[in-house]
TIGUDO-104491 format. One line per field, with one value per atom (N, C-alpha, C): residue number from 1; residue in three letters; atom name; x, y, z. Coordinates in steps of 0.02 Angstrom, whole numbers, padded with zeros to 5 digits. Example, Ala and Ser with C-alpha at 12.3 -4.5 7.8 and 13.67 -1.06 7.14 Angstrom:
i = [1:1:1:2:2:2]
aa = [ALA:ALA:ALA:SER:SER:SER]
at = [N:CA:C:N:CA:C]
u = [00660:00615:00660:00642:00684:00645]
v = [-00284:-00225:-00165:-00112:-00053:00002]
w = [00390:00390:00390:00354:00357:00394]
This chain:
i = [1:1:1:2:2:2:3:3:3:4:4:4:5:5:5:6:6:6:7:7:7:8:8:8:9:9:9:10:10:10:11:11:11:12:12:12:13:13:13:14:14:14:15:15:15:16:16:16:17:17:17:18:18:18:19:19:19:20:20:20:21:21:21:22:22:22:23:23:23:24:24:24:25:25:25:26:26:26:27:27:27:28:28:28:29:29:29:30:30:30:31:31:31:32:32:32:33:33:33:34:34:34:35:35:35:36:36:36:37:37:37:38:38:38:39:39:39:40:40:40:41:41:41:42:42:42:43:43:43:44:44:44:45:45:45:46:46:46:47:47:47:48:48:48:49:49:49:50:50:50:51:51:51:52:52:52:53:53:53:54:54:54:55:55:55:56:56:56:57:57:57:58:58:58:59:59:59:60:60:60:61:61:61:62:62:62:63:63:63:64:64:64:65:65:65:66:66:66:67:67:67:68:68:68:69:69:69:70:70:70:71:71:71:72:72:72:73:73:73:74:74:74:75:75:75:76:76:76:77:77:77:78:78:78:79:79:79:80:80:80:81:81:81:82:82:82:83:83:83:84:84:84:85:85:85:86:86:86:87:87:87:88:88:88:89:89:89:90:90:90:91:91:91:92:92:92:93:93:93:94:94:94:95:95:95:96:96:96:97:97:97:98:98:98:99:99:99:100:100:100:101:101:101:102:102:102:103:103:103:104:104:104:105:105:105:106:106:106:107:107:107:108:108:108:109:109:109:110:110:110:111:111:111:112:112:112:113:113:113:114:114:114:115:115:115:116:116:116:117:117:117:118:118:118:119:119:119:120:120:120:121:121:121:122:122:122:123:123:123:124:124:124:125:125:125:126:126:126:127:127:127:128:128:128:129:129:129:130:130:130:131:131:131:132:132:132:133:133:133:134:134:134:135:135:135:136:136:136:137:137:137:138:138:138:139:139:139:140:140:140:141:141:141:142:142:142:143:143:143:144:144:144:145:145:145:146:146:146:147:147:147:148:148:148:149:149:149:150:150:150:151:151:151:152:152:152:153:153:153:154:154:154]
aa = [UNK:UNK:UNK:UNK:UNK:UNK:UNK:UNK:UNK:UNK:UNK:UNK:UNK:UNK:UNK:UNK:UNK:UNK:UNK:UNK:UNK:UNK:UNK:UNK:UNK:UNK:UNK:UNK:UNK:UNK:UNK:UNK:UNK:UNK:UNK:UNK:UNK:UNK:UNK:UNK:UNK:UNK:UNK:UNK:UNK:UNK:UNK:UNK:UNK:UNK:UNK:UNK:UNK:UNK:UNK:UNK:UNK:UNK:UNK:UNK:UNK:UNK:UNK:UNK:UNK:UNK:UNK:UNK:UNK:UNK:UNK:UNK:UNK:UNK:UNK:UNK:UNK:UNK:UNK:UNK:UNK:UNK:UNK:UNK:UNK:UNK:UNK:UNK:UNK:UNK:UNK:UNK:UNK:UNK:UNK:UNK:UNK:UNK:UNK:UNK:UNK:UNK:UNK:UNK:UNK:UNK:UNK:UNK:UNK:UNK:UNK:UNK:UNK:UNK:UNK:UNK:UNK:UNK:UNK:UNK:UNK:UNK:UNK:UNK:UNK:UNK:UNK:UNK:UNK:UNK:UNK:UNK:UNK:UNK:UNK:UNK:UNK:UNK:UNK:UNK:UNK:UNK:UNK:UNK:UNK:UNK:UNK:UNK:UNK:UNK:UNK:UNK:UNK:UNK:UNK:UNK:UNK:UNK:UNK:UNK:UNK:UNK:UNK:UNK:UNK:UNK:UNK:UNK:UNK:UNK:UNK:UNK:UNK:UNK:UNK:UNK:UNK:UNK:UNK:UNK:UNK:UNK:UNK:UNK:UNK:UNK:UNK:UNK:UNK:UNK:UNK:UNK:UNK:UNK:UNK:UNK:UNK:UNK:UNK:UNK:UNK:UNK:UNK:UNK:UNK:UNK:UNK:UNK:UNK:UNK:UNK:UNK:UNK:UNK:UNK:UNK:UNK:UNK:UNK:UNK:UNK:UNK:UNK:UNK:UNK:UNK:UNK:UNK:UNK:UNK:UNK:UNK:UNK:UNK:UNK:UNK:UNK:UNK:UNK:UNK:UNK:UNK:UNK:UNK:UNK:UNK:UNK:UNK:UNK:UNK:UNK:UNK:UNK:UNK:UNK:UNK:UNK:UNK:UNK:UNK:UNK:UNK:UNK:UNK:UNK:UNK:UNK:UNK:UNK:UNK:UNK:UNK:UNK:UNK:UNK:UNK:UNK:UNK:UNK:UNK:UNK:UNK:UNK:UNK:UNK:UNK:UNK:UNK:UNK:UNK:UNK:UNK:UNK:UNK:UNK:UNK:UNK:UNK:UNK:UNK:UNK:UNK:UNK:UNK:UNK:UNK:UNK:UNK:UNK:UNK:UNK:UNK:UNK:UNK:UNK:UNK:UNK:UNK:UNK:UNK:UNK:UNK:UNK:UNK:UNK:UNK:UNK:UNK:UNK:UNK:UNK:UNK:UNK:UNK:UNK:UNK:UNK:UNK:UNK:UNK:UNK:UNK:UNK:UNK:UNK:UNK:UNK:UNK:UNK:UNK:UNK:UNK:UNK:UNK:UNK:UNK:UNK:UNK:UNK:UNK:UNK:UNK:UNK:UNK:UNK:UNK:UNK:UNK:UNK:UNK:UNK:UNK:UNK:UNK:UNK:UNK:UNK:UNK:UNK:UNK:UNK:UNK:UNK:UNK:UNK:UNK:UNK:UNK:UNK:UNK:UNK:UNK:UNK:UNK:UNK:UNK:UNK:UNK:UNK:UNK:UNK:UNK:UNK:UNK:UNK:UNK:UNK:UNK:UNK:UNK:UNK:UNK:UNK:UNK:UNK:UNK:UNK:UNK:UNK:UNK:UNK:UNK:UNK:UNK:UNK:UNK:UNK:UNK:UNK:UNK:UNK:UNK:UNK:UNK:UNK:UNK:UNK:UNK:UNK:UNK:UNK:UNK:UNK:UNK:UNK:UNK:UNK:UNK:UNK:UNK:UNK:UNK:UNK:UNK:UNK:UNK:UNK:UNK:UNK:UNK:UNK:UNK]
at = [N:CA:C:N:CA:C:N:CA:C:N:CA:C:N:CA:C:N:CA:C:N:CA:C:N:CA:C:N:CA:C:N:CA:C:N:CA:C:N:CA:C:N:CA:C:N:CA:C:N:CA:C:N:CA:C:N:CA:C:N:CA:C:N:CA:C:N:CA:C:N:CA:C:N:CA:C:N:CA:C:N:CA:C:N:CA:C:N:CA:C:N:CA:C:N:CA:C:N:CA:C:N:CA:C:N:CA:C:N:CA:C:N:CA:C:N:CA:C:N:CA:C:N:CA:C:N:CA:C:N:CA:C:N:CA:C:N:CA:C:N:CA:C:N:CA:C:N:CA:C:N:CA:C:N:CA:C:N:CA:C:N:CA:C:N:CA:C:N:CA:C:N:CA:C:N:CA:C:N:CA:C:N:CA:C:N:CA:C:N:CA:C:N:CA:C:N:CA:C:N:CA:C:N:CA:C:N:CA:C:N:CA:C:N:CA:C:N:CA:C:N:CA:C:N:CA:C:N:CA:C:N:CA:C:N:CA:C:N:CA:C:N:CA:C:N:CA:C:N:CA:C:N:CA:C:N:CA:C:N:CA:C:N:CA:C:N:CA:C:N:CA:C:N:CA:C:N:CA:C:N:CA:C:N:CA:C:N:CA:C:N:CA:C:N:CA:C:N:CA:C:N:CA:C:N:CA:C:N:CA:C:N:CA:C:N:CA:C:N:CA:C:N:CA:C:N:CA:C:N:CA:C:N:CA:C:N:CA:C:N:CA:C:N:CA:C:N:CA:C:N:CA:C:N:CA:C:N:CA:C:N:CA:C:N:CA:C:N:CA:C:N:CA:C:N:CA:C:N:CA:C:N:CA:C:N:CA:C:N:CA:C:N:CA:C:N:CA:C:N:CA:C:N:CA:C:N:CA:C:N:CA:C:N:CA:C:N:CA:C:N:CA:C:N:CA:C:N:CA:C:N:CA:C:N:CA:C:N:CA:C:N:CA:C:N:CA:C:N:CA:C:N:CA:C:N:CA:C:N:CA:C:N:CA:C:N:CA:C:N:CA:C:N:CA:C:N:CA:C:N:CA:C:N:CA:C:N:CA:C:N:CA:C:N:CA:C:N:CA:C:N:CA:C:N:CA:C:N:CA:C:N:CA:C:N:CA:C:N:CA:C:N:CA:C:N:CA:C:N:CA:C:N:CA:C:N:CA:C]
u = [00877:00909:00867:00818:00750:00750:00778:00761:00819:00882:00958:00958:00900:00916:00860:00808:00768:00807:00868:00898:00937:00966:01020:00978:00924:00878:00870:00831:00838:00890:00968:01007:01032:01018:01019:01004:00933:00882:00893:00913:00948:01018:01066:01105:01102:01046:01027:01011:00988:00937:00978:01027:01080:01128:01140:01199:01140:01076:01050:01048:01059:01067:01131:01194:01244:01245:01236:01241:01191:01151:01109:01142:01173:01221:01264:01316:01374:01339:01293:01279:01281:01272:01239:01307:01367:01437:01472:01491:01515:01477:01414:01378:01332:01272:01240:01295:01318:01356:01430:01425:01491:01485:01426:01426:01415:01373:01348:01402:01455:01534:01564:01575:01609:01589:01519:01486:01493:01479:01490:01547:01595:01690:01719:01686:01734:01686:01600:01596:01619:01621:01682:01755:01767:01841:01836:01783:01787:01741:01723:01700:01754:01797:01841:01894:01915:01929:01892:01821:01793:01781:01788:01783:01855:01896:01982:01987:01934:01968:01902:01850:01783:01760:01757:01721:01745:01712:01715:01771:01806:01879:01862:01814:01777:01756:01798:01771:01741:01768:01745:01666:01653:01585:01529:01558:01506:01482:01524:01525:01442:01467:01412:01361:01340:01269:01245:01155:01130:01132:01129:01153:01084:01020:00972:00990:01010:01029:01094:01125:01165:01131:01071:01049:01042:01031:01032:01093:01110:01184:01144:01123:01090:01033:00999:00922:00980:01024:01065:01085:01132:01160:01087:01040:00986:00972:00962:00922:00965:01039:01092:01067:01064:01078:00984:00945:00884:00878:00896:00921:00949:00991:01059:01021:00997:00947:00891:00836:00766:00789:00828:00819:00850:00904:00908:00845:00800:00730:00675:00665:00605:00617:00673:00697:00720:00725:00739:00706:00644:00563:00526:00541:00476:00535:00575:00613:00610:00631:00621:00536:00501:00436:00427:00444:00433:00459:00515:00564:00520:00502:00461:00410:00369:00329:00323:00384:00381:00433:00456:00483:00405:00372:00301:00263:00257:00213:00250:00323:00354:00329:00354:00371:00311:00257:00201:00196:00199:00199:00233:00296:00354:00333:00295:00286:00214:00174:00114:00111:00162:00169:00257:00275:00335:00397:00395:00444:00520:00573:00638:00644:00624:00607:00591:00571:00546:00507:00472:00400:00352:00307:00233:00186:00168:00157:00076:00014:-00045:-00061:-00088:-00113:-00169:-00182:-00233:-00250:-00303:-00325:-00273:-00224:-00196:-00128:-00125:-00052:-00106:-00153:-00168:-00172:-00209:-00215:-00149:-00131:-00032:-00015:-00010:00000:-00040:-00109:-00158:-00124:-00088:-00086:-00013:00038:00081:00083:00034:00013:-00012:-00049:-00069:-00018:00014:00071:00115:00131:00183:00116:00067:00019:00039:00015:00045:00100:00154:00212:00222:00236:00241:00199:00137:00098:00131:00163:00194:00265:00284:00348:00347:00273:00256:00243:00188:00194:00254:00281:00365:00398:00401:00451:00413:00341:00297:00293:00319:00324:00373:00421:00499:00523:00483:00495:00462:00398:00355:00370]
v = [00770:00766:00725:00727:00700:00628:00611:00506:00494:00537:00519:00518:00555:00570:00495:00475:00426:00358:00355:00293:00299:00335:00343:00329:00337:00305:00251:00222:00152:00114:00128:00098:00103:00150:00165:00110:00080:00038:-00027:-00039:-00096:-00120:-00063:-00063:-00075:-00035:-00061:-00109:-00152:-00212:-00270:-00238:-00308:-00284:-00225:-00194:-00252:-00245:-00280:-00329:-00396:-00442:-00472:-00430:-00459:-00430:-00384:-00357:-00417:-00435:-00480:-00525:-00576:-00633:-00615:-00553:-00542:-00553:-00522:-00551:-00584:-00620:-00686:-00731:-00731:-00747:-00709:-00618:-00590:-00537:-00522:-00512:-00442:-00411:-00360:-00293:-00271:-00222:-00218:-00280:-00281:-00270:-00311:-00269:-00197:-00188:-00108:-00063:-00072:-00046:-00053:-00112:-00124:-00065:-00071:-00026:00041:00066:00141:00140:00116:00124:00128:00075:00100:00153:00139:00218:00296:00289:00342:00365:00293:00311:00338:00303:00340:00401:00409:00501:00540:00499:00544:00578:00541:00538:00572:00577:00615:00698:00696:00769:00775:00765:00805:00812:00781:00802:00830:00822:00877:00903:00920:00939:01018:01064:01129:01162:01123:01162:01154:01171:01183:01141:01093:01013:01045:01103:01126:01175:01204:01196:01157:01089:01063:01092:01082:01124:01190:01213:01270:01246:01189:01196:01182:01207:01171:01117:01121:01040:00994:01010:00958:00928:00971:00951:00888:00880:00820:00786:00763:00711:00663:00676:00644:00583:00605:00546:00513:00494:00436:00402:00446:00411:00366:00381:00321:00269:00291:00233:00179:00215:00162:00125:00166:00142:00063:00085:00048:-00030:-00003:-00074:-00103:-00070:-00095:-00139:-00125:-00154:-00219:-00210:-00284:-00336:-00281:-00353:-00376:-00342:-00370:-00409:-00398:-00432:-00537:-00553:-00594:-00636:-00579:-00637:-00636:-00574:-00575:-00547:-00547:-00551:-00481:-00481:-00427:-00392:-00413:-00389:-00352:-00388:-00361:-00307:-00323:-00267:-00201:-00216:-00150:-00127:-00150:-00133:-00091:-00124:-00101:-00022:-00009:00035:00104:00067:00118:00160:00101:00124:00175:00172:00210:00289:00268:00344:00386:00331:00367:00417:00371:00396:00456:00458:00518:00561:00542:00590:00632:00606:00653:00676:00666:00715:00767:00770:00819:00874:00810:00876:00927:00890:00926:00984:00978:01014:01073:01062:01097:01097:01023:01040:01038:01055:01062:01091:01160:01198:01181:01098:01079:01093:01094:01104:01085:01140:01127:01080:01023:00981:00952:00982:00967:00890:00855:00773:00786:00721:00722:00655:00655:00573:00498:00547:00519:00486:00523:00523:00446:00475:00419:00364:00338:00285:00266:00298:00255:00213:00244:00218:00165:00179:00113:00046:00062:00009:-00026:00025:00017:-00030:-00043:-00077:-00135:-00126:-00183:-00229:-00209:-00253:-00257:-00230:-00264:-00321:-00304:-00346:-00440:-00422:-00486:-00508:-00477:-00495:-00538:-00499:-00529:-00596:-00599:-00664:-00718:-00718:-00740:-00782:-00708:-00740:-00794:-00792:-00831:-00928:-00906:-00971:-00987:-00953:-01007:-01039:-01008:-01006:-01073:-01067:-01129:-01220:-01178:-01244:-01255:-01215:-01251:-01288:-01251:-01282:-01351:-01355:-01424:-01486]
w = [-00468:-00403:-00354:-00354:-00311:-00332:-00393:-00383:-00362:-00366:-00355:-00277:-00242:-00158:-00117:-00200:-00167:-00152:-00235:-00222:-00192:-00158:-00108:-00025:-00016:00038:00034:-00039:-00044:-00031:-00051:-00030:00034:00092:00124:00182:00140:00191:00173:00110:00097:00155:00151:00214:00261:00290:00364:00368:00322:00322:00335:00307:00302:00376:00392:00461:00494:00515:00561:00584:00535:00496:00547:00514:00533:00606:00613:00694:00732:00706:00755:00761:00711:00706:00768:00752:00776:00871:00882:00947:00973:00945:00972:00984:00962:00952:01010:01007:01038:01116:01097:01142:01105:01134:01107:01119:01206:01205:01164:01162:01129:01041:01011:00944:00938:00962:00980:00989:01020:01037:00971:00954:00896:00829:00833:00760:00773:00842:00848:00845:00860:00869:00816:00746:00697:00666:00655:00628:00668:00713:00746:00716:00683:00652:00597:00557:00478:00487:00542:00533:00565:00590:00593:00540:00523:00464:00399:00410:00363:00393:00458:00500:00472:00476:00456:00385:00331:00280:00238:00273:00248:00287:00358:00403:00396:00431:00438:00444:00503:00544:00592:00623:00695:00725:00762:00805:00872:00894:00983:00952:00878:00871:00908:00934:00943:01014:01040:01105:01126:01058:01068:01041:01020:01021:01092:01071:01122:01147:01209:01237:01238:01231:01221:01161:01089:01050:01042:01083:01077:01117:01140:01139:01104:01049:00964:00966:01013:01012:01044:01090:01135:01101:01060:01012:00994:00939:00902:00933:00991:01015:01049:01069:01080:01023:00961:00887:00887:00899:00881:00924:00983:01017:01027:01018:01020:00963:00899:00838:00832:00863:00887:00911:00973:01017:00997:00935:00935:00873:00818:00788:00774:00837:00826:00857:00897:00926:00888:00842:00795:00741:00706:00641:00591:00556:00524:00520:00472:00406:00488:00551:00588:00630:00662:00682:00635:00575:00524:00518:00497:00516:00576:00618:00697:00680:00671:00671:00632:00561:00532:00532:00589:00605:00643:00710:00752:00736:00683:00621:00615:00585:00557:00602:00654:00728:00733:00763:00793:00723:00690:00621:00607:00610:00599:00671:00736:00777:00774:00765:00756:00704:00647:00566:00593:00638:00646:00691:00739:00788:00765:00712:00695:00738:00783:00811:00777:00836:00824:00773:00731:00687:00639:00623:00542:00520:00460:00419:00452:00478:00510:00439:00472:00411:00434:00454:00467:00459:00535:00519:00469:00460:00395:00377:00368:00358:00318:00259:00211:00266:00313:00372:00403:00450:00488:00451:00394:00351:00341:00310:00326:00406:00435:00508:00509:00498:00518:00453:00412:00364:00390:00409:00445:00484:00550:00591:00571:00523:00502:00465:00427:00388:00458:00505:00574:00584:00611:00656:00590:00535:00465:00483:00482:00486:00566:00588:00664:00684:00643:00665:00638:00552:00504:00541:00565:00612:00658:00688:00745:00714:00680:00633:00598:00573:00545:00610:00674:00726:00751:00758:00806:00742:00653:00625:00644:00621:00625:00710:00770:00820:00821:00792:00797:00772]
């Protein structure tokens, strides 16, 4: 079950890689709010559609959760349009980088400190060394970007 849930991430990121891709294109043609609208609007439709014919029963559920908890809608719709906009100026490889990185950062704050009830998950040298390598392959990349952008302009 565990390589079936890895390749289902992998393809996952393959997805995004490419949603970004075209969402950055699509900008640049129709506008950032306007792709950003476009992508939440129809995935809105096919979850709707997936709420009526797998969802619980219970749509006013949502209602009762906590309301900090639907904040989670706004991380996305930022993820969404921060997405749209960095990558038609600095590309895919470093936007996604970027992105991961800052998964990593939060992610071990959240695991170390147990928030929002997840696995108390202790920092540890093996955590920071990731991050620092993290940084370092953005700091590569991003310079990389800079030199293709300053040949191809020259």
């Amino acid at each position: 079950m565990t390589i079936i849930l890895l390749a289902g991430a992998l393809i996952c990121g393959i997805l995004l890689s490419a949603q970004s891709s075209v969402n950055g294109a699509f900008s640049r043609e129709a506008g950032t709010f306007e792709s950003t609208f476009l992508t939440l609007l129809t995935g809105a439709m096919f979850l709707l559609i997936a709420v009526l014919f797998f969802g619980k029963g219970d749509i006013a559920g949502v209602l009762d959760a906590p309301k900090w908890q639907l904040s989670a809608v706004w991380f996305g719709v930022g993820f969404l349009f921060l997405t749209i906009f960095a990558v038609p100026k600095i590309g895919v490889i470093a936007a996604s980088i970027s992105t991961v990185v800052g998964q990593l950062g939060a992610g071990i704050v959240i695991d170390h400190f147990g928030f929002f009830g997840g696995a108390q998950i202790t920092f540890d040298w093996q955590r920071g060394l990731a991050i620092v390598l993290m940084l370092i392959a953005l700091r590569l990349i991003y310079v990389g970007n800079r030199k293709s952008q300053t040949a191809k302009d020259g």
